[in-house]
MIDRENMI-233647 format. One record per residue (C-alpha): residue in one letter; x, y, z. Coordinates in Angstrom, 2 decimals. Example, Ala and Ser with C-alpha at 12.3 -4.5 7.8 and 13.67 -1.06 7.14 Angstrom:
// residues 2
  rest       px       py       pz
     a    12.30    -4.50     7.80
     s    13.67    -1.06     7.14
***
This chain:
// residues 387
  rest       px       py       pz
     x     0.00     0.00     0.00
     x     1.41     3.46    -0.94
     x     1.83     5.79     2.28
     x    -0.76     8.89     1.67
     x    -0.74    11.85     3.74
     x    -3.57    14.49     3.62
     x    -1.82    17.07     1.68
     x    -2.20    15.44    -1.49
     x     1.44    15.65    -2.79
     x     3.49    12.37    -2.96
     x     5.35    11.29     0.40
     x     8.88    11.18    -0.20
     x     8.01    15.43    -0.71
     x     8.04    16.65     2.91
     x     9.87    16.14     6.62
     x     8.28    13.19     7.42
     x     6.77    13.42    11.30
     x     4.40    10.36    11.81
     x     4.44     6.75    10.74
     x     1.10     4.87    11.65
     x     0.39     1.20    11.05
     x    -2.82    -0.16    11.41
     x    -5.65    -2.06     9.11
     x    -8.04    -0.28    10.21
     x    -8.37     2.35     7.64
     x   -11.24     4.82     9.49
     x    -9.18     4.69    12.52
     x    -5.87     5.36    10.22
     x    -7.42     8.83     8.70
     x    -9.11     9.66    12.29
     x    -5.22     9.45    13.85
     x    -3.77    11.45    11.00
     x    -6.67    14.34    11.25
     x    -5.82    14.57    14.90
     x    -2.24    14.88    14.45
     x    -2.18    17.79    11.89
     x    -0.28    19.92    11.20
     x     2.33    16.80    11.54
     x     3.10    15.28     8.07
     x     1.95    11.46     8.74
     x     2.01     8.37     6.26
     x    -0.16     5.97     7.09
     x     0.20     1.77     6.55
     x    -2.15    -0.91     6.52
     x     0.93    -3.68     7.36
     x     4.55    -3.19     8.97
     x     5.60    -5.02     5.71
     x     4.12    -1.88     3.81
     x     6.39     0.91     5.38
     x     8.09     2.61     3.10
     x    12.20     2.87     2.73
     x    11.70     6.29     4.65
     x    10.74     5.05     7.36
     x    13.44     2.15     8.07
     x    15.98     4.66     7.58
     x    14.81     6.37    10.19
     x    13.57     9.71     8.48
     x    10.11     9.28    10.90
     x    10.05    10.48    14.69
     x     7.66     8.32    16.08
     x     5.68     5.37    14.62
     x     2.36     4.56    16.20
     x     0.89     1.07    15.91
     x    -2.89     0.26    15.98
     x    -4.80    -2.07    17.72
     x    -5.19    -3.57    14.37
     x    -1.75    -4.02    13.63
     x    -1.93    -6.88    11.40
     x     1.39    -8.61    10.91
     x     3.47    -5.72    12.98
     x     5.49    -7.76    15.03
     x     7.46    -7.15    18.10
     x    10.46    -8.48    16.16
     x     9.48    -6.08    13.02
     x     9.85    -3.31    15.97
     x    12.94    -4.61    16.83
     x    14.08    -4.96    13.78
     x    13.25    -0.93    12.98
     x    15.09    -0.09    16.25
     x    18.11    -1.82    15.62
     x    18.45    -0.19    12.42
     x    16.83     3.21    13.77
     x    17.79     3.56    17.11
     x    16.21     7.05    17.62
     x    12.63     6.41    16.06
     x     9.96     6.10    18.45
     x     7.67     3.89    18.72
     x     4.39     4.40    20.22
     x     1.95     0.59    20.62
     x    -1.71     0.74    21.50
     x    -2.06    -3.19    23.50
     x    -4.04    -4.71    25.74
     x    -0.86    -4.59    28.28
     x     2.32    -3.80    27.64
     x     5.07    -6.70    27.24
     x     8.37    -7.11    28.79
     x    11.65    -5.89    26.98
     x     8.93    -5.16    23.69
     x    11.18    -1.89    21.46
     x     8.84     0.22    22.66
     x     8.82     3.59    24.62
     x     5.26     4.15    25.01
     x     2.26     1.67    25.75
     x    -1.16     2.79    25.44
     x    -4.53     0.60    26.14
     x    -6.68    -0.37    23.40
     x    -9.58     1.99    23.93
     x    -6.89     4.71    24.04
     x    -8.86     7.75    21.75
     x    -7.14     9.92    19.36
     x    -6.48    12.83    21.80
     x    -4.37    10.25    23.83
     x    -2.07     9.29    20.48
     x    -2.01    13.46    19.95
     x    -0.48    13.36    23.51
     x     1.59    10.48    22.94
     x     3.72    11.91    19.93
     x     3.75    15.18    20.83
     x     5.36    14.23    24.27
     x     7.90    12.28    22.16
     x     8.64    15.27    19.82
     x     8.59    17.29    22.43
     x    11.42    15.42    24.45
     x    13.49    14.43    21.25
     x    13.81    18.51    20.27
     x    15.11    19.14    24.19
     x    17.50    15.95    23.92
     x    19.07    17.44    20.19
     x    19.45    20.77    21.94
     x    21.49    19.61    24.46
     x    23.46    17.39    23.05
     x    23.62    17.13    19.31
     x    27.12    18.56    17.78
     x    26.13    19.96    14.38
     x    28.38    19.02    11.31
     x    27.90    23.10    10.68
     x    29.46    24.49    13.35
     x    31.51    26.40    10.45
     x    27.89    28.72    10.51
     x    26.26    30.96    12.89
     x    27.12    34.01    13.91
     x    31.32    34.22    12.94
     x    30.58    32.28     9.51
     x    28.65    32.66     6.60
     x    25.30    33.06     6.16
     x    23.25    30.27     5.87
     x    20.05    30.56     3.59
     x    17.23    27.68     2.69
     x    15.33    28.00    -0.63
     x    12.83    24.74    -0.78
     x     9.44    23.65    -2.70
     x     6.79    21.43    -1.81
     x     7.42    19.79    -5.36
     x     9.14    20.56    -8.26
     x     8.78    22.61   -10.78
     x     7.86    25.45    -9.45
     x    10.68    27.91    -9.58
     x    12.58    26.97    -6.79
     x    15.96    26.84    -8.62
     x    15.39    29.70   -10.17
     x    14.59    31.90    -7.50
     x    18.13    30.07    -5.72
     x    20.05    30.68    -8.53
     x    18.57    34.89    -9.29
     x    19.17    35.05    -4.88
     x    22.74    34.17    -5.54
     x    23.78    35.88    -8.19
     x    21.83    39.42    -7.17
     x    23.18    38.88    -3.74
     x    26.73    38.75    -5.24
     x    26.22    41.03    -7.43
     x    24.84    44.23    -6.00
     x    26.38    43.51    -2.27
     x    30.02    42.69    -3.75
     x    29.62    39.12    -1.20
     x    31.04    35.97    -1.71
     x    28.23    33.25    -2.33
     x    28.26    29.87    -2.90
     x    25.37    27.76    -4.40
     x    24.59    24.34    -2.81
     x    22.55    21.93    -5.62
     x    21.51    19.02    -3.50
     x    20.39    16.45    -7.16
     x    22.89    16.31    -8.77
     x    21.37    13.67   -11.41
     x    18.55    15.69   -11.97
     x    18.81    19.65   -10.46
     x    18.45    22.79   -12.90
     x    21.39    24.76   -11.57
     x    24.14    23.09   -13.57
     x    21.71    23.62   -16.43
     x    20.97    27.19   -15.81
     x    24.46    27.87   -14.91
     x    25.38    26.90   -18.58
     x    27.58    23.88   -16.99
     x    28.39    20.62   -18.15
     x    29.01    17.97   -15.89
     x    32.07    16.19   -15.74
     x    32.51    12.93   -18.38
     x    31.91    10.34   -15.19
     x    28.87    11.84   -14.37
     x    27.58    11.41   -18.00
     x    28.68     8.02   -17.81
     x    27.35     7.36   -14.64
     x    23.82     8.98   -15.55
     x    23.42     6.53   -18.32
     x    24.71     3.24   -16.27
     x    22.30     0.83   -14.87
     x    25.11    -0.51   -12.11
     x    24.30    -0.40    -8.69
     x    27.85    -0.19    -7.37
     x    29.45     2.50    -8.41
     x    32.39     4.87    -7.23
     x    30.98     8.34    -5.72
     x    32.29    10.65    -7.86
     x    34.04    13.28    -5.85
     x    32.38    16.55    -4.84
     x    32.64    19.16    -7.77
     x    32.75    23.17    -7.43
     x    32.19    25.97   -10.68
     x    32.82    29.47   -10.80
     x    29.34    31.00   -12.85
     x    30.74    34.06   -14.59
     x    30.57    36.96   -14.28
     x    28.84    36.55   -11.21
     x    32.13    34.54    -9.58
     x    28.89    32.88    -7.36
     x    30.69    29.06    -6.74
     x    28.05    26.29    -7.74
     x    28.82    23.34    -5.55
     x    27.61    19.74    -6.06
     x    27.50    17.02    -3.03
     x    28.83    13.60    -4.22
     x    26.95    11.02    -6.33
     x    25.21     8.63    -4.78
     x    26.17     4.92    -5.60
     x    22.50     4.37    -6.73
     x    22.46     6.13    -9.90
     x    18.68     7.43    -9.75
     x    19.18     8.49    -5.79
     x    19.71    11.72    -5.02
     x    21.94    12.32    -2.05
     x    20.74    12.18     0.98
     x    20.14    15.08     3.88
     x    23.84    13.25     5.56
     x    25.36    13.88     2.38
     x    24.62    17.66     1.37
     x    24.80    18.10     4.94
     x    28.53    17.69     4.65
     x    29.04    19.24     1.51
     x    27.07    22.33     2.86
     x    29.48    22.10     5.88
     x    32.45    21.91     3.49
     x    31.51    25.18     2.21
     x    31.21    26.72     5.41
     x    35.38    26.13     6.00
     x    35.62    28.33     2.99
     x    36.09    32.23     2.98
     x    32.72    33.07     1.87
     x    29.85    35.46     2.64
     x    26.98    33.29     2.15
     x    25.71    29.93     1.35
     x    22.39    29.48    -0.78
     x    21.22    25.77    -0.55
     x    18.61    24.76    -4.02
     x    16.93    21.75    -0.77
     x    14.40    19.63    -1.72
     x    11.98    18.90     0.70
     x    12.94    15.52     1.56
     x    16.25    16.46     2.58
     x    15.50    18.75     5.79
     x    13.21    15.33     7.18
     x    16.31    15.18    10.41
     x    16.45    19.28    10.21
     x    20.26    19.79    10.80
     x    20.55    22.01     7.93
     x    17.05    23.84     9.13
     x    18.24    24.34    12.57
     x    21.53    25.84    11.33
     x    20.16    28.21     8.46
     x    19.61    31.68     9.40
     x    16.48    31.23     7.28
     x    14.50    29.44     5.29
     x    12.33    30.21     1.90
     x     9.42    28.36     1.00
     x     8.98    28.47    -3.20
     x     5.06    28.64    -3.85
     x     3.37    28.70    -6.58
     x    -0.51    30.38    -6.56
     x    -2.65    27.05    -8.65
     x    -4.95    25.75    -6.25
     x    -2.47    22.80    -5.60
     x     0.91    23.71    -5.56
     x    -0.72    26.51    -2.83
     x    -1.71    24.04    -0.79
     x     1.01    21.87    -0.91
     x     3.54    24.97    -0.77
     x     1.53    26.25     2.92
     x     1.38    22.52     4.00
     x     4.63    22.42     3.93
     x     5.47    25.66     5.36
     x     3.51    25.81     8.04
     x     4.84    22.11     9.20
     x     8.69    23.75     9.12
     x     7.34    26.93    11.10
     x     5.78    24.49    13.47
     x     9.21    22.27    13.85
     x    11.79    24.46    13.16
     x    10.39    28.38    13.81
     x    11.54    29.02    17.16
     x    15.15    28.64    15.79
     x    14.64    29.61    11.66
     x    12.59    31.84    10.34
     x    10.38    30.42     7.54
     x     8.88    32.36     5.13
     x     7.31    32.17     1.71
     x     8.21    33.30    -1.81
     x     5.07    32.83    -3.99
     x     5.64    32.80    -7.79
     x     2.67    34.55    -8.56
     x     0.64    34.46   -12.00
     x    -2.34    36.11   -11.00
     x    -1.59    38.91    -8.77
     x    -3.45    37.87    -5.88
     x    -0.68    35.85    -3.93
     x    -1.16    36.77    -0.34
     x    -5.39    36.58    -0.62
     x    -4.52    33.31    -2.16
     x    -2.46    31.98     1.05
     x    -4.85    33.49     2.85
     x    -7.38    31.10     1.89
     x    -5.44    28.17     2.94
     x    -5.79    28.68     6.48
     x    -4.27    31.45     9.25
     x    -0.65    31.68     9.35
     x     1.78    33.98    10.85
     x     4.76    33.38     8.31
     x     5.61    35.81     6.48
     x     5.54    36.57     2.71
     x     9.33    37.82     1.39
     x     8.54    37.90    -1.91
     x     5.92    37.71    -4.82
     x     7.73    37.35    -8.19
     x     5.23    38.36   -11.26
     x     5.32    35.12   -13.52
     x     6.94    36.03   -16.49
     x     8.14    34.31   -19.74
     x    11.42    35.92   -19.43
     x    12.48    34.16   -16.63
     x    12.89    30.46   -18.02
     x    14.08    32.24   -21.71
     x    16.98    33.95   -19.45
     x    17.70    30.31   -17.97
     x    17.74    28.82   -21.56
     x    20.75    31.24   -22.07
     x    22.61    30.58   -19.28
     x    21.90    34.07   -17.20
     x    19.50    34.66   -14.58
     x    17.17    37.26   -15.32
     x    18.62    39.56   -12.59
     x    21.43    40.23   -15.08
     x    19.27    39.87   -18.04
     x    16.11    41.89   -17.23
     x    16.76    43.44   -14.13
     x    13.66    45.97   -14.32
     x    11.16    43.74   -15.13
     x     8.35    42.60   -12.55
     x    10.48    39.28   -11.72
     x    14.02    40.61   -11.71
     x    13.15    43.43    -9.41
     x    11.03    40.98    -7.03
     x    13.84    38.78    -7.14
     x    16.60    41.67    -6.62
     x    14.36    42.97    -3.74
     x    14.50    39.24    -2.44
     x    18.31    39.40    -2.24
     x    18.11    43.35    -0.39
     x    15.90    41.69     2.26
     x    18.00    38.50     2.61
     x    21.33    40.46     2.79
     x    19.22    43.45     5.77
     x    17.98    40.29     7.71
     x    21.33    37.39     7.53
     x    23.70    39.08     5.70
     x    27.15    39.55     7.36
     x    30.31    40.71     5.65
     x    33.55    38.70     6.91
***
């Protein structure tokens, strides 16, 4: 069975919060419901959970009093391999030495799951903030500034408003930026940036082995910007992109560098463990204004402003083709993040990426390149820090 979550966009596209297990499908949707705004993907059968999950990308998995074939030694088996996932068991009594941290009785109702997890969550944040040694201690406030740009999907503009941040804020502030791509099989940067990737990668895009050789982390100058376009490591999986571990550590490679400021192009399924959240000095959510990408877009930002806002700001950039951005994101609900910038759609934009240059060079005064040049004023007054 396919995990679903009540956002409508596919699962592998968000921080995942919430695994629950159960056959019982009504009593699946009722937990999920009561648990919003966590993301949650829900499973008929332990043997359904998704390769997410076993990783370890999920906080806290709740089993059902219908748990099917979700064995104690499937538990197990999840904690050896995921030592900090929780797992939360409704049972008619709890069971000796059982991988559990939390029993719950069977008639337990869906307010006592909401307090189950969000003790958990509650007590896992404390625990990282005490002892968890970031990879980034290169940021903060004596290194570069550290600046998110992510999408509930793609498609929607999210490299492009990365790659327009970068070069304007290099640009017009005379700073030293460097641009993080985080796929490198399948990211626009390289693309837009008028780069071709080395002759391994082309060779390794088109193999169908399953073993192969990371290719070692690769760094361009774009001209005339001089912004530095760095790519994380291959995968050995040809079709993965990295994951969060990996551009974690080439983001922190960066920050040993003498630069200004670090852009990171993140998709969403990379900030699931939220080391590079927690680090950033802020975060942009890319939305676009159709009915679905909105509602993905404010899904998604208001679960990272939930998580994460006490420590990053998170704020939305809405690529706007009707005018009527901020009514729209009104309409999904009441929020307190704020909106940093609306960029006009415009047909200009992707031409100017077809060439190479970001439409901050090439139109400049248009709608887009001065929303996007206004983008890189704000980001620079709020983070930016000359060094």
């Amino acid at each position: 069975m396919m995990p679903t979550s009540d956002t409508g966009f596919d699962a592998h596209l968000a921080p995942l919060d919430v695994a629950v297990v159960d056959r019982d499908r009504l009593w699946r949707v009722g937990i999920m419901n009561a648990l919003r705004p966590l993301y949650v993907e829900m499973y008929e059968d332990a043997a359904d959970m998704s390769d997410r999950v076993h990783r370890g990308d999920a906080t806290v998995v709740v089993v059902g009093r219908e748990r099917g074939s979700a064995t104690f030694d499937d538990l197990a088996e999840l904690r050896a391999r995921c030592p900090a996932v929780g797992v939360v068991v409704l049972a008619d009594e709890p069971i000796e030495d059982a991988p559990v941290d939390r029993w719950l009785p069977v008639e337990a109702t869906e307010a006592d799951v909401v307090e189950a997890v969000t003790a958990f969550l509650r007590d896992r944040e404390e625990l990282a903030v005490e002892g968890a040694q970031s990879p980034l201690v290169g940021y903060g406030a004596d290194g570069p500034a550290l600046v998110l740009v992510t999408s509930a999907k793609g498609g929607v503009g999210r490299s492009t408003v990365a790659m327009n941040l970068a070069v304007a804020w290099a640009t017009e502030h005379g700073s030293r930026v460097a641009l993080v791509e985080s796929d490198p099989y399948f990211g626009d940067l390289m693309a837009m940036a008028g780069i071709q990737p080395p002759p391994a990668w082309q060779e390794l895009r088109g193999s169908s082995a399953s073993n192969l050789a990371l290719v070692e982390r690769c760094r361009f100058v774009i001209e005339p910007s001089g912004v530095v376009l760095v790519v994380p490591p291959l995968p050995a999986d040809v079709w993965s992109t990295p994951d969060d571990a990996v551009l974690t550590e080439a983001v922190a490679s960066v920050g040993d560098d003498e630069v200004d400021a670090v852009v990171v192009d993140v998709a969403p399924h990379l900030l699931g463990r939220g080391t590079l959240v927690e680090a950033a000095d802020i975060a942009y959510v890319v939305v676009p204004t159709d009915a679905t990408g909105l509602k993905n877009g404010y899904l998604l930002a208001v679960a990272l402003h939930r998580r994460f806002g006490g420590v990053t700001p998170v704020e939305f950039v809405f690529v706007d083709r009707d005018g009527h951005a901020e009514m729209s994101a009104a309409s999904q609900g009441p929020t307190t993040i704020p909106v940093a910038a609306s960029v006009p759609h415009d047909r200009r934009v992707p031409a100017a990426g077809k060439k190479h240059r970001p439409v901050v060079e090439t139109h400049p005064r248009t709608g887009a390149g001065r929303a996007l040049r206004a983008l890189a004023e704000r980001t620079v007054a709020r983070v930016g820090r000359t060094r």
